[in-house]
C-alpha positions as CSV (number, residue, x, y, z in Angstrom):
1,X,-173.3,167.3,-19.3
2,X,-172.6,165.5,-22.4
3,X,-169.2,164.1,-24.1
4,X,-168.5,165.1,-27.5
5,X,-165.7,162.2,-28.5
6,X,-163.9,163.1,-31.1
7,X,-161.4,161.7,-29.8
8,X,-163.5,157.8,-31.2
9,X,-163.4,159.7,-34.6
10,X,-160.1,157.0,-35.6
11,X,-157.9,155.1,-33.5
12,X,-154.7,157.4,-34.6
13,X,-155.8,160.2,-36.6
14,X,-158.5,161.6,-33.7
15,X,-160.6,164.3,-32.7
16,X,-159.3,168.1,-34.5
17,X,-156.5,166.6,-36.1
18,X,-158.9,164.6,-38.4
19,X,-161.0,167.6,-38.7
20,X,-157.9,170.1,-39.3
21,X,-155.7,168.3,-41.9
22,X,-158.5,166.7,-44.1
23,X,-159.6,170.5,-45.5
24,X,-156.1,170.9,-46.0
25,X,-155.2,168.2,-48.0
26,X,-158.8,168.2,-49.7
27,X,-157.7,171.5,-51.3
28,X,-154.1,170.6,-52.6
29,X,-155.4,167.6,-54.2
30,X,-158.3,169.9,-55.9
31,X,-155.9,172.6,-56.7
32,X,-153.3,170.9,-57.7
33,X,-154.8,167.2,-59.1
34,X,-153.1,164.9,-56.9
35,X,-151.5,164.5,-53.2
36,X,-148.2,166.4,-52.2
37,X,-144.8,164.3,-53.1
38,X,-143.8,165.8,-49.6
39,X,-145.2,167.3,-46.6
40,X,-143.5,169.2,-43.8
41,X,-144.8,170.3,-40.2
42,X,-143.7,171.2,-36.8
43,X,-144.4,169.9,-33.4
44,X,-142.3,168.8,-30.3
45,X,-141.7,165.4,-29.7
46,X,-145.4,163.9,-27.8
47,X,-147.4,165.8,-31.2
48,X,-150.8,164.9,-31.1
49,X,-150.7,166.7,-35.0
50,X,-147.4,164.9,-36.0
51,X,-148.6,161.7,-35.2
52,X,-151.8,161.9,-37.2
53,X,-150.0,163.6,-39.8
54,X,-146.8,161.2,-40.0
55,X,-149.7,158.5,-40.9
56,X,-151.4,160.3,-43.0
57,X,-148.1,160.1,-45.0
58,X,-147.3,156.8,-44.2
59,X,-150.8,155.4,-45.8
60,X,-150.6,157.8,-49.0
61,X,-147.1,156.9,-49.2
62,X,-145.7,160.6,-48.9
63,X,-142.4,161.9,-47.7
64,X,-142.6,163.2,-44.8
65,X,-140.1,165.7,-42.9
66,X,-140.7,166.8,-39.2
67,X,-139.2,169.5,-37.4
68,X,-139.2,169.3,-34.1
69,X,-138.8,171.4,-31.1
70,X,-135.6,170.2,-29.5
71,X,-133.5,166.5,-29.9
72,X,-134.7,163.3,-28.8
73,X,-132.6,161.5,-31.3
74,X,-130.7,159.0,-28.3
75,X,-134.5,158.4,-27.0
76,X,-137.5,158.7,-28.9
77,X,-140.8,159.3,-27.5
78,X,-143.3,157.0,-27.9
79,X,-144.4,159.4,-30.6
80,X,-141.4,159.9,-32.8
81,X,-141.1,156.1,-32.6
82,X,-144.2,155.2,-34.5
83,X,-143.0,158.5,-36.5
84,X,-139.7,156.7,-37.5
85,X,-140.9,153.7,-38.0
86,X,-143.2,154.8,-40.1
87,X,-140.5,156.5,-42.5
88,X,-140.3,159.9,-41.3
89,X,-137.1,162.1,-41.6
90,X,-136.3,164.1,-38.4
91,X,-135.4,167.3,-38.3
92,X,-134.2,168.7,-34.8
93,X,-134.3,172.0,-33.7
94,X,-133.1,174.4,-31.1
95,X,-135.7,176.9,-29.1
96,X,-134.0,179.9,-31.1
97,X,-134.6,177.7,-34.4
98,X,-138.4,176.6,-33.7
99,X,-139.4,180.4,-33.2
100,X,-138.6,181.0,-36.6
101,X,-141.5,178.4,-37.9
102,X,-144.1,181.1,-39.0
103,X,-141.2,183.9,-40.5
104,X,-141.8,184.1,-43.4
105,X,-137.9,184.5,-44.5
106,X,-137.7,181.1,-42.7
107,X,-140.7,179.6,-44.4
108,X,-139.7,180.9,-48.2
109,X,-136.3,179.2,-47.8
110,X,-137.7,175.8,-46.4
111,X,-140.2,176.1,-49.5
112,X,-136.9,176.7,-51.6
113,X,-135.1,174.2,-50.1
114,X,-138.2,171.6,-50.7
115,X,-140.1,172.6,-53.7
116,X,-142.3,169.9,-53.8
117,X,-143.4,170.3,-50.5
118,X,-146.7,171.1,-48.7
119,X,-146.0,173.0,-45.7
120,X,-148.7,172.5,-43.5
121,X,-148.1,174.7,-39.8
122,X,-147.6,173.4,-36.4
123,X,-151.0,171.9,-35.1
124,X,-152.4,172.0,-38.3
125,X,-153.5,175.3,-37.9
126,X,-154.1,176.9,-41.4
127,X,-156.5,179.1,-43.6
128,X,-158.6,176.0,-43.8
129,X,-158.3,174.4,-40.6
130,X,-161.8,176.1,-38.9
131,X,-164.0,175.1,-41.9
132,X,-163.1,171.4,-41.4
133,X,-163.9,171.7,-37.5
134,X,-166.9,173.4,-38.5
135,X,-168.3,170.0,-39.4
136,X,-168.4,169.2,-35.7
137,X,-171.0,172.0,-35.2
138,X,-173.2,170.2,-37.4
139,X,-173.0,166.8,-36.0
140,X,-173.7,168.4,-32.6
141,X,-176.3,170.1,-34.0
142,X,-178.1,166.9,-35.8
143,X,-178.0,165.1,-32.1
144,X,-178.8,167.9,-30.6
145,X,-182.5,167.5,-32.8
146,X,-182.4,163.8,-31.2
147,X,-182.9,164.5,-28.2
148,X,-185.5,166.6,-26.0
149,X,-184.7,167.1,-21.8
150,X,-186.9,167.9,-19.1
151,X,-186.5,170.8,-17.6
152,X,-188.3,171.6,-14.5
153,X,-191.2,169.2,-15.2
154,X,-192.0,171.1,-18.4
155,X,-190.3,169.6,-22.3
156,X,-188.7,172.3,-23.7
157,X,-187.3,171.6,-27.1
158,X,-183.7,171.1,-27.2
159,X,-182.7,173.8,-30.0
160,X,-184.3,176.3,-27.8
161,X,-182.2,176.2,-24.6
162,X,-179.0,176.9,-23.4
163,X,-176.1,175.3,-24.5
164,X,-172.6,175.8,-23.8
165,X,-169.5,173.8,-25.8
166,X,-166.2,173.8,-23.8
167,X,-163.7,173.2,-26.0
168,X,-159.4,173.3,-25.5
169,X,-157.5,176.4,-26.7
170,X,-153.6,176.2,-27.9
171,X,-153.7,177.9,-31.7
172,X,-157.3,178.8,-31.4
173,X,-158.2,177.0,-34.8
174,X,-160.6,174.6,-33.1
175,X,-162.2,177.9,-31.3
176,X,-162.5,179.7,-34.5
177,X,-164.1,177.0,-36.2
178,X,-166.4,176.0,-33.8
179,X,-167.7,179.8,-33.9
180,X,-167.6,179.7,-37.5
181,X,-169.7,176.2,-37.4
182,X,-172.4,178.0,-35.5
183,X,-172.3,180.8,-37.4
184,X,-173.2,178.5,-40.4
185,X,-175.7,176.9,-38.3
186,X,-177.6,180.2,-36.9
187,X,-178.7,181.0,-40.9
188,X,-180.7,178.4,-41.1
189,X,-181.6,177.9,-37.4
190,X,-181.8,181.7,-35.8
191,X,-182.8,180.7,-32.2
192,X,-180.0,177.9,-31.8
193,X,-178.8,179.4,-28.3
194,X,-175.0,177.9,-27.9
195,X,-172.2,179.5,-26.4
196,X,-168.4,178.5,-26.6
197,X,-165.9,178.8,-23.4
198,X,-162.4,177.6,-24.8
199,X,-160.4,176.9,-21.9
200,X,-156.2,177.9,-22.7
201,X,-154.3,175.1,-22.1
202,X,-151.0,177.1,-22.6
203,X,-149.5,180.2,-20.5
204,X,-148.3,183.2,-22.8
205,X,-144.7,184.3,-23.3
206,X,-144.0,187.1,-20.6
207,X,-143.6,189.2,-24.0
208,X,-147.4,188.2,-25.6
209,X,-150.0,190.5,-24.8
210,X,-152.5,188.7,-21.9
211,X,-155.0,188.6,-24.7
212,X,-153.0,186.7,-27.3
213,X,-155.2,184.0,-27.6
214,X,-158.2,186.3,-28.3
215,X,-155.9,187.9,-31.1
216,X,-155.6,185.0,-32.9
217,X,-159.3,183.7,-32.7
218,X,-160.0,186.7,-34.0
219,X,-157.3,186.5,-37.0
220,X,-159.0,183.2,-38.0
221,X,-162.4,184.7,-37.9
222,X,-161.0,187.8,-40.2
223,X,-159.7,185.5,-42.5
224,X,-163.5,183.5,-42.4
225,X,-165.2,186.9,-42.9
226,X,-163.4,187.6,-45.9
227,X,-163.1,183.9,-47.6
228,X,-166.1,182.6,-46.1
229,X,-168.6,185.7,-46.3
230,X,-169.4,185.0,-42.7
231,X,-172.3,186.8,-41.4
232,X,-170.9,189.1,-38.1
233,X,-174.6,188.9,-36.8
234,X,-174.8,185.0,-36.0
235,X,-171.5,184.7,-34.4
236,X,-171.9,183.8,-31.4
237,X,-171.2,184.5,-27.4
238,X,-168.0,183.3,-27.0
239,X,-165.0,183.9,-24.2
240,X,-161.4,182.3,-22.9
241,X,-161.0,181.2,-19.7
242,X,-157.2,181.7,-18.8
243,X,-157.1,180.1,-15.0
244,X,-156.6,176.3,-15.8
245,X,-153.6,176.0,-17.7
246,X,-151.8,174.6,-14.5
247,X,-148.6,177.1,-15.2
248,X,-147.9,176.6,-19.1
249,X,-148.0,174.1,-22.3
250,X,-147.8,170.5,-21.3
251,X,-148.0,171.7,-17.5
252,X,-149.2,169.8,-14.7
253,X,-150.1,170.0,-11.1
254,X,-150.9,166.9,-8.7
255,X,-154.4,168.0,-8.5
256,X,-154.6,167.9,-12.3
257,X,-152.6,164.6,-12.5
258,X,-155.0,162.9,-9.9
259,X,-158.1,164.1,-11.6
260,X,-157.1,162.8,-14.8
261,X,-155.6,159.4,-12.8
262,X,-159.6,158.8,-11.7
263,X,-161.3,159.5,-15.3
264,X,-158.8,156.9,-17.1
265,X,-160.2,154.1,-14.2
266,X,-163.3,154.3,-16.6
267,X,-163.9,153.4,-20.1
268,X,-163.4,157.4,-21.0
269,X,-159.5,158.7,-21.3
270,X,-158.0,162.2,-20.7
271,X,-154.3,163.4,-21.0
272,X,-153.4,166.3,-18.9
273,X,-152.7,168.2,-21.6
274,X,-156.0,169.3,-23.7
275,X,-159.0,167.5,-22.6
276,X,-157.8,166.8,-19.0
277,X,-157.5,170.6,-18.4
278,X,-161.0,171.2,-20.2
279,X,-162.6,168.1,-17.8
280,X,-161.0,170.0,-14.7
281,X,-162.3,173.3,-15.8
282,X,-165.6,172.2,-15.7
283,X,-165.9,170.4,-13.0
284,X,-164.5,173.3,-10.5
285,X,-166.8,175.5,-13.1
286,X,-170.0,173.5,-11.7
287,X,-169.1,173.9,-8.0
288,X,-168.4,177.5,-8.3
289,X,-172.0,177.4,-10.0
290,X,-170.5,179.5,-13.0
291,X,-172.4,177.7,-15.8
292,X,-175.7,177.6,-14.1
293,X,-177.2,179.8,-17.0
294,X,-176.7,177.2,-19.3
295,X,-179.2,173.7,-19.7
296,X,-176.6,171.6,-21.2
297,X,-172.6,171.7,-20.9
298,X,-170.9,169.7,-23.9
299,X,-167.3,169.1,-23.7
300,X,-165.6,168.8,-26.8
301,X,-163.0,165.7,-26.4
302,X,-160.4,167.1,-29.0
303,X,-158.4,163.5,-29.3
304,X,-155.2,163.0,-29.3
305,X,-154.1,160.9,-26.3
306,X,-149.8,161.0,-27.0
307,X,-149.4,163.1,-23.4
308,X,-150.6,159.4,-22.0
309,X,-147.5,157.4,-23.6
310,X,-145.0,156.9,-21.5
311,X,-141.3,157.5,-22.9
């Protein structure tokens, strides 16, 4: 099993955040010849996205608005504090408010009301969003070429066997563009054998059809086979695993906490909210011998460590 630590990627602006907001930005600055004067996002108060995103701003010296998903103005998180005192204004919304985030009524009067903004969606999650993680694909690849196992008493090269990438699953971005990544990857290198299990780290809304998550990885791909002239044929084997998000976003259970409790005793740090669930996933994944058709299982670390922070 190997760690793929995105997380080590930068000390704030880690793991898929890096990977989501830099296409994002990269385009507005081609397109339009310079940085946004504003940005505006959504998150709730421990946002692994806000975070990176309020620092983004704070470096590049941009206003930045965040709307967030109910009121901690008499006691910051951990997370809005670094927000605020880096210099962002809070906006705080009600449950009824923050479902309006993707309208598009709601968005096209926000836009209105802040012309000079750059509305970037909750978790980072847009049109460009996969092609930046697909970079990840290619790193994983290029170490993938550095190393050889023995299997069995026979070398077997390591493009040729079996590899799995388990990977967290909230707005199924970082799923879509890790399909996308090996897509790219499968042109050039046709008998590169890697599957992706995301594992959901959220519970649907009664409401939400049970394959919702599925939807939307498929929406991002749509959008990639159109934009991106993806080739259907290389995409590869890849499935959701719905069992471990421990009874919703941001969800625990004691078996979860104490996993998570034993990993942080070493030099390697999971929250209980992305990468804890993924480590837990795989490790009752292993002694159910479900992944014993694949050589190597690599977890992607995603980043983002704000569930840890204590208010």
């Amino acid at each position: 099993m190997w760690l793929k630590q995105d997380d080590a990627i930068h000390p704030i602006i880690s793991g898929n955040k890096w990977r989501k907001l830099a296409p994002t930005l990269d385009q507005y600055l081609t397109s339009q010849q310079k940085l946004p004067q504003q940005i505006i996002s959504f998150g709730g108060g421990y946002s692994n996205h806000l975070h990176a995103l309020g620092y983004i701003c704070k470096i590049f010296n941009i206003e930045f608005h965040a709307f967030i998903r109910g009121n901690y103005a008499q006691r910051l998180t951990p997370c809005l504090a670094d927000l605020h005192e880096w210099g962002t204004t809070f906006h705080w919304l009600t449950k009824i408010q923050y479902k309006q985030r993707h309208q598009l009524p709601y968005l096209s009067a926000l836009q209105s009301e802040y012309p000079q903004a750059l509305i970037i969606p909750e978790g980072g999650s847009n049109e460009h969003a996969p092609i930046g993680v697909a970079q990840c694909i290619q790193e994983i690849v290029t170490q993938l070429k550095q190393v050889s196992h023995n299997i069995k008493g026979t070398i077997k090269p390591i493009l040729l066997q079996r590899h799995v990438i388990v990977t967290p699953v909230a707005t199924a971005a970082t799923l879509a563009g890790l399909i996308y990544g090996i897509a790219e990857q499968k042109e050039s290198c046709p008998h590169l054998n890697i599957d992706i299990l995301g594992i959901a780290v959220l519970k649907g809304h009664p409401k939400e059809a049970l394959d919702y998550l599925e939807s939307l990885t498929n929406t991002h791909l749509s959008q990639l086979i159109a934009t991106q002239h993806l080739d259907k044929s290389c995409i590869p084997n890849w499935t959701i695993n719905h069992a471990y998000h421990a009874g919703g976003y941001a969800k625990t259970t004691p078996e979860l906490l104490e996993f998570c409790t034993k990993i942080n005793a070493s030099k390697n740090k999971l929250e209980p909210t992305y990468s804890g669930k993924v480590a837990f996933a795989i490790k009752q994944l292993i002694e159910n011998q479900v992944l014993l058709n694949y050589d190597n299982i690599i977890m992607l670390h995603t980043g983002g460590l704000q569930g840890l922070r204590k208010s």
